[in-house]
C-alpha positions as CSV (number, residue, x, y, z in Angstrom):
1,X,0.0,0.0,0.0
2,X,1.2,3.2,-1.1
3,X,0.1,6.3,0.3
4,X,-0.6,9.4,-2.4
5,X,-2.3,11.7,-0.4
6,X,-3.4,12.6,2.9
7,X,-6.3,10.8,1.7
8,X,-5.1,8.6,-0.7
9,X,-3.7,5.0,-1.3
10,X,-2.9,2.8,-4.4
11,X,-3.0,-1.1,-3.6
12,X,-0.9,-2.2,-7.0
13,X,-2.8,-5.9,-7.9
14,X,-0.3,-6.8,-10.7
15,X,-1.0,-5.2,-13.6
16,X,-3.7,-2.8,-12.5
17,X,-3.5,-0.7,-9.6
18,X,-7.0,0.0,-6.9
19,X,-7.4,2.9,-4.6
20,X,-7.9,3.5,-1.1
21,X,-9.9,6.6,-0.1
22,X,-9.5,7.3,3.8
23,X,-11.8,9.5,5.4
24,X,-11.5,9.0,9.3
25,X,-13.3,5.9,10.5
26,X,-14.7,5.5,6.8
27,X,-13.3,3.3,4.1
28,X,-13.7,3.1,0.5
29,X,-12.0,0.9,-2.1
30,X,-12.0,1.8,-5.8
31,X,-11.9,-1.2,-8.2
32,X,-10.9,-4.6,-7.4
33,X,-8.4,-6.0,-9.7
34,X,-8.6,-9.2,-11.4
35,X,-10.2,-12.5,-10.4
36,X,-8.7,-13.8,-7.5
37,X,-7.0,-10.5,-6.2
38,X,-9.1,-10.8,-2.7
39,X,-6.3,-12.5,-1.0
40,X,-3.9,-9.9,-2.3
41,X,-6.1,-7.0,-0.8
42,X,-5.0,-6.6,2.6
43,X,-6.5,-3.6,4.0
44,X,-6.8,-2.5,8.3
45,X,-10.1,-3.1,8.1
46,X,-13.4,-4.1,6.3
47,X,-14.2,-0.4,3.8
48,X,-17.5,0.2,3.8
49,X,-18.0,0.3,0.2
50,X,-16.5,-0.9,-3.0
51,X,-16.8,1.8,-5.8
52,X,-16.1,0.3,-9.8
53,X,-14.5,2.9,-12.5
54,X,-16.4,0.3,-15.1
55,X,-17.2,-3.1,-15.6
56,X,-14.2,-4.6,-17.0
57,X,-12.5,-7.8,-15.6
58,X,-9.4,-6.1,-14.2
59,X,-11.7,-3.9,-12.4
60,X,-14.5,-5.6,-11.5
61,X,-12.7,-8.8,-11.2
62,X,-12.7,-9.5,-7.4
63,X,-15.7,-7.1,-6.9
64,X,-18.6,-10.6,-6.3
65,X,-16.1,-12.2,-4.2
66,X,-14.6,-9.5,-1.9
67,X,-18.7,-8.0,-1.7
68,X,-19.1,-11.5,0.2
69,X,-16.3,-11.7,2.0
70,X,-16.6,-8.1,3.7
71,X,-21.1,-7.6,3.2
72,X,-20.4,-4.5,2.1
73,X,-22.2,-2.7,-1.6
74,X,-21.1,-1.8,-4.2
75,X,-21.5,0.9,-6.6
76,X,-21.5,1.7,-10.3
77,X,-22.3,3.7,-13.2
78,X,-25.9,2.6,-14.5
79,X,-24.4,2.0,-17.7
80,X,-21.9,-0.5,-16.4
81,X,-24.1,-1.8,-13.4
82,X,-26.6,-3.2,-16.0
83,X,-23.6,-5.3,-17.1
84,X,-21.7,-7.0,-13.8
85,X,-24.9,-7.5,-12.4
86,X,-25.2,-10.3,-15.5
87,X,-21.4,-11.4,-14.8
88,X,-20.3,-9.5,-18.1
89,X,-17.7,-7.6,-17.9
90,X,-17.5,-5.5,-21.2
91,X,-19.2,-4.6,-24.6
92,X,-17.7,-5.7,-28.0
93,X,-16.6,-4.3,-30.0
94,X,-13.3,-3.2,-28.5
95,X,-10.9,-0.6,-30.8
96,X,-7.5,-1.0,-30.1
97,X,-5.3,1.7,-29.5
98,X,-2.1,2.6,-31.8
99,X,1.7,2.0,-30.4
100,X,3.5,-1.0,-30.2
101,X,3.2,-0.8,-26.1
102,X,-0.7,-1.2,-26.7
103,X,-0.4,-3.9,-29.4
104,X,1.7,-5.6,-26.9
105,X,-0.8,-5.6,-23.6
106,X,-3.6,-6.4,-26.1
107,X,-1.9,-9.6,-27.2
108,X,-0.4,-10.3,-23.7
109,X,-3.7,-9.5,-21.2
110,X,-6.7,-8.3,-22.9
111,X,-7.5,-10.0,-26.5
112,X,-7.9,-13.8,-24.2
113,X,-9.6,-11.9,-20.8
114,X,-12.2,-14.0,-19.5
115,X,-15.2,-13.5,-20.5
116,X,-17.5,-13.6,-17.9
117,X,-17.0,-12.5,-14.3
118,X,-18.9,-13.5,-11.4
119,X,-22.0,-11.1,-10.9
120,X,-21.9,-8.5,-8.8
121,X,-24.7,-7.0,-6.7
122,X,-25.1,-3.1,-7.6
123,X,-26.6,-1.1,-4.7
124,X,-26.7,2.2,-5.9
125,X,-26.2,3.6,-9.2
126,X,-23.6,6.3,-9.3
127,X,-24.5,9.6,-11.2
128,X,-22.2,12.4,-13.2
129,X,-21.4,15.5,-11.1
130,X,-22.5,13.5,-7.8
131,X,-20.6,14.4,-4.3
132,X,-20.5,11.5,-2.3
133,X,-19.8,11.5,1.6
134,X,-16.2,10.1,1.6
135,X,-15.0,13.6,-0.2
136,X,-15.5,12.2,-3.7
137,X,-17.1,14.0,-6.8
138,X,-18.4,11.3,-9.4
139,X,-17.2,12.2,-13.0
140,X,-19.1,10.3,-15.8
141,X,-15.8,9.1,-18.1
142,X,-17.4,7.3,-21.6
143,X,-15.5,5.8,-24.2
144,X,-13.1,3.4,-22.3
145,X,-16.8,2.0,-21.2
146,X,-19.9,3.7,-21.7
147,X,-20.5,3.4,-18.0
148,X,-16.8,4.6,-17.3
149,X,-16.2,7.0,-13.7
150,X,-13.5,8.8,-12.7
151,X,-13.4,10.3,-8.8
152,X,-12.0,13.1,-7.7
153,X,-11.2,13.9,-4.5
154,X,-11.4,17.9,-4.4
155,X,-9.4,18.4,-0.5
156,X,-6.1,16.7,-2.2
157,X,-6.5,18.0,-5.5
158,X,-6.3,13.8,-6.9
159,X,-8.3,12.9,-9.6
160,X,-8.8,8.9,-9.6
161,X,-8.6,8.3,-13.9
162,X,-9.7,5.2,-13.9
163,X,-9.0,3.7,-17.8
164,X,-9.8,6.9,-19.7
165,X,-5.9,7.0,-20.2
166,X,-2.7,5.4,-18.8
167,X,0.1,6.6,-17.6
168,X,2.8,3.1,-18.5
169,X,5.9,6.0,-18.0
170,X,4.5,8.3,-20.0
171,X,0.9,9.4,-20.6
172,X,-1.2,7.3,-23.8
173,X,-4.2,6.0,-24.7
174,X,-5.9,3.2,-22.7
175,X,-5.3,-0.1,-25.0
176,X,-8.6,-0.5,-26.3
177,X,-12.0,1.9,-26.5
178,X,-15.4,1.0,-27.2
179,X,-15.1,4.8,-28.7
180,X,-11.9,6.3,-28.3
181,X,-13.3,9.9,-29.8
182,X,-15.7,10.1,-26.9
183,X,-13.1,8.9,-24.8
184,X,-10.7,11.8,-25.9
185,X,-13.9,13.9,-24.9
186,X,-14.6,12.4,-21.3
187,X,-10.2,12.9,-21.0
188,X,-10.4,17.0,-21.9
189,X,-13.8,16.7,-19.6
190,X,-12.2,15.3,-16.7
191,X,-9.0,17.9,-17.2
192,X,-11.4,20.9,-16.5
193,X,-11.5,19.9,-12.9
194,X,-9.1,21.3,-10.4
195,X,-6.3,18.4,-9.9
196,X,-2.7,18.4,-9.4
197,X,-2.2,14.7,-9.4
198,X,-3.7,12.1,-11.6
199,X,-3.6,8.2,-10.8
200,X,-4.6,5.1,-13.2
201,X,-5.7,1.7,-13.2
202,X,-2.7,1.0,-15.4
203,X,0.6,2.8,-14.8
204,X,1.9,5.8,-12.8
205,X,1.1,8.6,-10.4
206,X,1.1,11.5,-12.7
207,X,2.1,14.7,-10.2
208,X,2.4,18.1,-10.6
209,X,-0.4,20.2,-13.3
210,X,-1.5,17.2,-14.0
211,X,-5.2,18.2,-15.1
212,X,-3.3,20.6,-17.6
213,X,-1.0,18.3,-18.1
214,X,-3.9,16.0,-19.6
215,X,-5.2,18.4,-21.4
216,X,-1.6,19.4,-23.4
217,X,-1.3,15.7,-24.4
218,X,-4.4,14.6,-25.6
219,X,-6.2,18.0,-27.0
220,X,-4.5,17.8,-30.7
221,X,-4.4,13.6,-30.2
222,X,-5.7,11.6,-33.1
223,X,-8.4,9.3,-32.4
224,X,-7.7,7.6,-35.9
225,X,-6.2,4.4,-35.8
């Protein structure tokens, strides 16, 4: 467990990375890793709700089984909710991104991703432009996943990306869309906040102007494959 913030901690789970949002007594993990990541999540206590940027396995993964192990809910996008709630864990089809790196983590970790995940009981549906309790502001993401989220936390100044990009050393696109122009939309959305560090399901913390630093690398980007 890393700590990012006052507020803030990223629990790496191999290749994807989940969050930790601390607010006192109250705990609340964002995203779950892969299948069988439970054991792997070793937190002080219980949280006291499990929050999913999107329905993907990486994300979603552990979300049924760690829901059981802790009886606590967990929430999603409507668009997304609709999905893990069935045990699916994506739409088709997916666009892959350009760049070798991305051809590479297609071949290696997405193109033979299982594809089914055990379902997931949604609680409450999460809703763009919503301030939750735990300091959070719910940012409605598309284009990675049509039920995408980002989170920021507006006391720290830490936006929680989610997939709408990565950061693998260096900022890029996400390896695959469902429609990377809207996701180049929900990016340059999400940079209008007021952030100085960005962190990713995939890759590293991004600190310093990193909302305008979003915004610099991806506002001329071609969506064109």
């Amino acid at each position: 467990m890393r700590q990012i913030s006052p507020h803030i901690y990223l629990l790496p789970l191999g290749p994807v990375n989940a969050y930790l949002v601390e607010d006192g007594d109250d705990l609340t993990l964002i995203d779950t890793g892969m299948p069988g990541s439970a054991k792997k999540l070793q937190l002080p206590k219980a949280p006291n709700r499990i929050l999913l940027t999107h329905a993907h396995t990486d994300h979603a993964g552990s979300a049924a089984a760690l829901q059981k192990q802790w009886n606590v809910p967990v929430w999603a996008h409507a668009e997304d909710a609709r999905l893990v709630e069935q045990g699916i864990p994506g739409r088709t089809p997916m666009h892959l991104s350009p760049g070798a790196v991305n051809w590479l983590v297609y071949h290696l970790f997405v193109k033979n991703a299982a594809k089914t995940i055990e379902p997931v009981s949604i609680e409450r549906t999460l809703r763009d432009g919503e301030r939750l309790s735990n300091g959070l502001t719910v940012i409605h993401t598309p284009g990675h996943s049509a039920g995408h989220v980002a989170f920021l936390h507006e006391k720290d100044r830490v936006l929680i990306a989610g997939d709408i990009c990565a950061n693998p050393g260096s900022l890029n696109w996400s390896t695959v869309y469902e429609d990377r122009s809207l996701g180049k939309d929900s990016i340059l959305k999400a940079a209008k906040y007021d952030f100085g560090t960005a962190v990713f399901g995939h890759g590293g913390v991004l600190k310093g102007q990193a909302n305008k630093r979003l915004k610099e690398k991806f506002v001329r980007a071609k969506v064109g494959t």
